[in-house]
N, C-alpha and C positions, 0 to 999 in steps of 0.2 A: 483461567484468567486470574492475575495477580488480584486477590484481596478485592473483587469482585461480588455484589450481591444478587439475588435472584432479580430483586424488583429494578427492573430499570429505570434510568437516572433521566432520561433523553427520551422522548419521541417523537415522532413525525407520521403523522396523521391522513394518508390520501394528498399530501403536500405538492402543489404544482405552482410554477414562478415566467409569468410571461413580461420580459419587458416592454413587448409591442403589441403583445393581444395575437398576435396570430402564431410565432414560434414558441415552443414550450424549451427553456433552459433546465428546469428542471420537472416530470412529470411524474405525477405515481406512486410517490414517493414517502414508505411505507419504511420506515428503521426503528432500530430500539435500540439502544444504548447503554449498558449496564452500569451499574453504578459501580467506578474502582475502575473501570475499562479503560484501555489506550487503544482507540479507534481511528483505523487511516483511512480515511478518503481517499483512494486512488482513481485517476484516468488520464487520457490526453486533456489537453487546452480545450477549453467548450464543452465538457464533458458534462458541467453542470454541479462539479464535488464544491469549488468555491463558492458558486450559488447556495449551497444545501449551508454552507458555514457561513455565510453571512446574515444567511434568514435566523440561522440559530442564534447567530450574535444580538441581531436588532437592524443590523444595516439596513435590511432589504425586508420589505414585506410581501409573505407569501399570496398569490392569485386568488389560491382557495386553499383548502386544509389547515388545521391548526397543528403546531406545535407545543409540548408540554416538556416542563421539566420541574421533574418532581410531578407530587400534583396540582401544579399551577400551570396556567394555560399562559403561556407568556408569547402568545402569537400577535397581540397587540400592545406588550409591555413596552414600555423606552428604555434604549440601549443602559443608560447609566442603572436601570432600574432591574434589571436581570442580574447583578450580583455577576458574571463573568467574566472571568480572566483571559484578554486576548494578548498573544505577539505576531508580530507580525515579519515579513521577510526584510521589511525594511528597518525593523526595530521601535522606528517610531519615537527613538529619543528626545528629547529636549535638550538641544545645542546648549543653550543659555543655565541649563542646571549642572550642580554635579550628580554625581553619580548616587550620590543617596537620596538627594532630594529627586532625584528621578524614580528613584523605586519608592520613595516612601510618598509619591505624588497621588497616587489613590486611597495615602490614608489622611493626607491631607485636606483633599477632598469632601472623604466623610466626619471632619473635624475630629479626629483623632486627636487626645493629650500629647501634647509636646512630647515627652518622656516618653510614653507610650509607644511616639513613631519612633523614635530612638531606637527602643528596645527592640521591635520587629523588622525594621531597617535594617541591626548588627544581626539580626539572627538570618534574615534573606539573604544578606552577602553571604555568611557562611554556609550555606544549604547549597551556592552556587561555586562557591571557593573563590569570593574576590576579595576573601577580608584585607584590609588597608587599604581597600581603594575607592573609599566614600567620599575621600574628597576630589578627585579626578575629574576632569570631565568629559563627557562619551568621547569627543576626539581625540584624545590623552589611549584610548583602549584599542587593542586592536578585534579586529571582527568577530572572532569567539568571543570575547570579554564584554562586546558589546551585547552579543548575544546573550549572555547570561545574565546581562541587567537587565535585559528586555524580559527575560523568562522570570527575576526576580520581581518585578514589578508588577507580571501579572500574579504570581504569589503571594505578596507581603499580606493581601487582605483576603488570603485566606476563602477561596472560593470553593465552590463545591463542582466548577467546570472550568477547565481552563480551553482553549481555542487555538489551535498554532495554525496560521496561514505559509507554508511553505517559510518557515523561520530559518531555515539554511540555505535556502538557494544562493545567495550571496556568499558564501566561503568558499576555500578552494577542498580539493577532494579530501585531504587528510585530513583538515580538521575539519571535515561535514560530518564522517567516519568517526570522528573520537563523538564529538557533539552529540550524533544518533547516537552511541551507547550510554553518555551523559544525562541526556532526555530522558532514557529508557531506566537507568540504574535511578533519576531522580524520583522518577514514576510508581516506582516500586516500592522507595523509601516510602513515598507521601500518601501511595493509595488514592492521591487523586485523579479524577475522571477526566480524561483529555483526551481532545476531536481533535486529529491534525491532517492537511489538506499538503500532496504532496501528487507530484507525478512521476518519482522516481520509485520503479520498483523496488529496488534493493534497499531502497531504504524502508518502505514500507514493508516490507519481509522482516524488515533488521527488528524493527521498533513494537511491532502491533500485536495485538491480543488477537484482534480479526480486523480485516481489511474488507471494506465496503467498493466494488469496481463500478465505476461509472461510464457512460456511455450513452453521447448523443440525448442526455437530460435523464436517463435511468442506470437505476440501481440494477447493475447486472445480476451479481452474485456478492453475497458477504457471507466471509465462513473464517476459522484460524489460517494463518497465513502458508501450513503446511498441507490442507486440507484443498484451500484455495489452487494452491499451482500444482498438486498431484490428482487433484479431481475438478476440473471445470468442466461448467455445466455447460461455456457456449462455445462456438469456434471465438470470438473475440476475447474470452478472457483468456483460453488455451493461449493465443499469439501476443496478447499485449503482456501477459501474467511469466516473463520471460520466455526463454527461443524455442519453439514447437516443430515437430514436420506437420505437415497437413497436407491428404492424400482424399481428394476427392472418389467418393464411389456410389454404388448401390447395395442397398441390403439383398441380402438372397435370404436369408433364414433368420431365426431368431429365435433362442432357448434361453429360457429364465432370463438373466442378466445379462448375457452376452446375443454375438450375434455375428454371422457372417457375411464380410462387407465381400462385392465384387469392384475392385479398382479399373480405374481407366483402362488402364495394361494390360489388363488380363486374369493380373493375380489375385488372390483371396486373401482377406484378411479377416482373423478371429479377435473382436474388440466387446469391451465393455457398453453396454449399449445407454447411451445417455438422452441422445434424440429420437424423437419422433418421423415418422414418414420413411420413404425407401431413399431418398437421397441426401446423404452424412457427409461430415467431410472425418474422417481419421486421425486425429490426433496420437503423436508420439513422441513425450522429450528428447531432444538428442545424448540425455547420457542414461535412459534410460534402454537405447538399445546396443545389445551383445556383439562383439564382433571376435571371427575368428573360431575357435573352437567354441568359444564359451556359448558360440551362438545355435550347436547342435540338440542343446535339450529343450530349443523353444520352440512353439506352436508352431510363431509365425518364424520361418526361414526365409531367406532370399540370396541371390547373389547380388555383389557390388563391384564395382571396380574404384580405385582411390583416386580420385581427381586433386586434392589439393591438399595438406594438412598445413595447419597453422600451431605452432607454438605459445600457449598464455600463460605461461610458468607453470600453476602448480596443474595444469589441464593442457589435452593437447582437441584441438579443435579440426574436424577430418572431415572436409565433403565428399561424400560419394555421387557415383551415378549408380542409380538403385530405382527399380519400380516405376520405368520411364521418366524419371527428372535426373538431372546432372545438379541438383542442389541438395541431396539429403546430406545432414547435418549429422554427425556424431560425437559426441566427446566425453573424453574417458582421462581420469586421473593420468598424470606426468607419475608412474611409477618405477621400479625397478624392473616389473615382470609386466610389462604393457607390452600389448603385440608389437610385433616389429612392424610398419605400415611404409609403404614406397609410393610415391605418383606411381598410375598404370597397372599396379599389382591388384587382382582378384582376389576376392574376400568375403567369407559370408559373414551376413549381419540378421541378425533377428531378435524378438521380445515377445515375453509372456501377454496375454490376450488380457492380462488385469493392468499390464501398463498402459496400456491405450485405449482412445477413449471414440466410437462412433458417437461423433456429434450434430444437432440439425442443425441442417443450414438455417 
């Protein structure tokens, strides 16, 4: 992790958040946060990731558990009084100011010298690249530029946590894509520690140091973002964590680390053993399986036939029927020397027993 230290920056304590006393939005809820980290909150809607950022913010007060950061217990601090930098998806501007008196609004707040706000004013814009446009006003910007007052703002004073609430949802896809490397190349410069709450995978892969999966008010899995989608530890992070097969079976055997699944079908399959109990379900990315010759020197063998292939530019996306379903999913680089693939043509397809992963239900 980027400029990151041992002692963590952020915790959360046995943390649970009930807004009506009987459903738990966030339960369990056990994280560490290193100091320098760029940490993403991933899951679906109600997953409970916004909750976990708002409690940290001040917004919301947690049920039970405390929260620390640094060593202060800030689980009962006021918002203004936690020192953190929030933006949000909607920006949160002030219509009626310009553009500088917008960023330099929380050093206003803390009566900052005239001169003073000046000076860290002209330096925020440049950190974000909107020098000249202090006198502007946010409706004068368009949607990136507004974004980057919003992220100047929480800046100017210099916090030791900044907070992004889904700060891009609102732009169109190319410039979400520049934005996420903008965030991430700023991150880097400043070495400061930010929580950002997002549902989009790809962006959460694009951006993070580790990625924290939520679900149904718990922390599934947090790990680096390459560790996370080539080793999940549940069937839900395997399927939301980008496009997976999943082959329900039972175990027959089990050596050291691995372990032989029997499938619905009939087939055998040699997997990574992750779960517990005799009945898994199989995880296997689709471009991590072999097709065609290449697929002769692996464990796991099968035959397919080609149901459908889609075109995604730099990838060619192939459903087979394989292993009793007509939906296994393959996809393999748009290269020069790609197999030649037909609807209706017969094809074996197979993967090493360390690319997949028996997982408990």
């Amino acid at each position: 992790m980027n400029g990151t230290s041992s002692e963590p920056l952020v915790r959360f304590i046995d943390v649970r958040k009930s807004y009506d006393g009987k459903v738990d939005a966030v339960r369990g809820l056990n994280l560490e946060v290193a100091n320098g980290e760029f940490l993403t909150l991933l899951g679906p809607s109600g997953s409970g990731k916004t909750t976990t950022l708002t409690m940290l913010a001040g917004f919301e007060q947690p049920s039970a558990g405390r929260i620390f950061v640094g060593a202060e217990d800030i689980t009962n601090v006021a918002v203004e009084k936690r020192g953190i930098g929030m933006v949000f998806q909607n920006y949160a501007l002030f219509p009626n100011m310009t553009v500088g008196e917008n960023i330099g609004f929380p050093l206003k707040v803390r009566r900052l010298p005239t001169a003073e706000i000046a000076d860290k004013v002209t330096r925020a814009l440049a950190m974000v690249r909107l020098e000249g446009l202090a006198d502007r006003r946010p409706q004068q910007l368009s949607g990136g530029q507004q974004q980057r007052v919003a992220v100047a703002r929480a800046l100017v004073f210099e916090p030791r946590l900044v907070l992004l609430d889904e700060p891009l949802g609102a732009l169109d896809r190319q410039l979400r894509e520049q934005m996420q490397y903008e965030l991430k190349h700023l991150h880097a410069r400043l070495g400061i520690t930010m929580i950002y709450v997002t549902h989009d995978q790809v962006e959460a892969m694009t951006m993070s140091d580790r990625v924290a999966v939520f679900n149904a008010g718990r922390l599934c899995q947090v790990a680096e973002p390459r560790l996370l989608y080539e080793q999940p530890d549940s069937l839900f992070v395997a399927q939301f964590l980008g496009e997976s097969n999943t082959l329900p079976g039972t175990v027959r055997q089990r050596h050291g680390g691995q372990c032989s699944v029997a499938l619905a079908n009939g087939a055998g399959v040699i997997a990574t053993t992750v779960g517990v109990g005799d009945k898994v379900n199989v995880a296997i990315r689709p471009e991590k399986v072999a097709v065609g010759p290449a697929a002769a020197t692996c464990v796991n063998r099968y035959p397919a036939k080609v149901i459908e292939i889609s075109f995604l530019g730099d990838q060619l996306r192939v459903r087979l029927a394989a292993l009793g379903r007509e939906d296994f999913i393959v996809k393999f680089a748009n290269a020069p020397d790609q197999v030649m693939l037909a609807p209706g043509n017969p094809v074996e397809i197979g993967w090493r027993a360390e690319d997949c992963r028996a997982l408990g239900e």
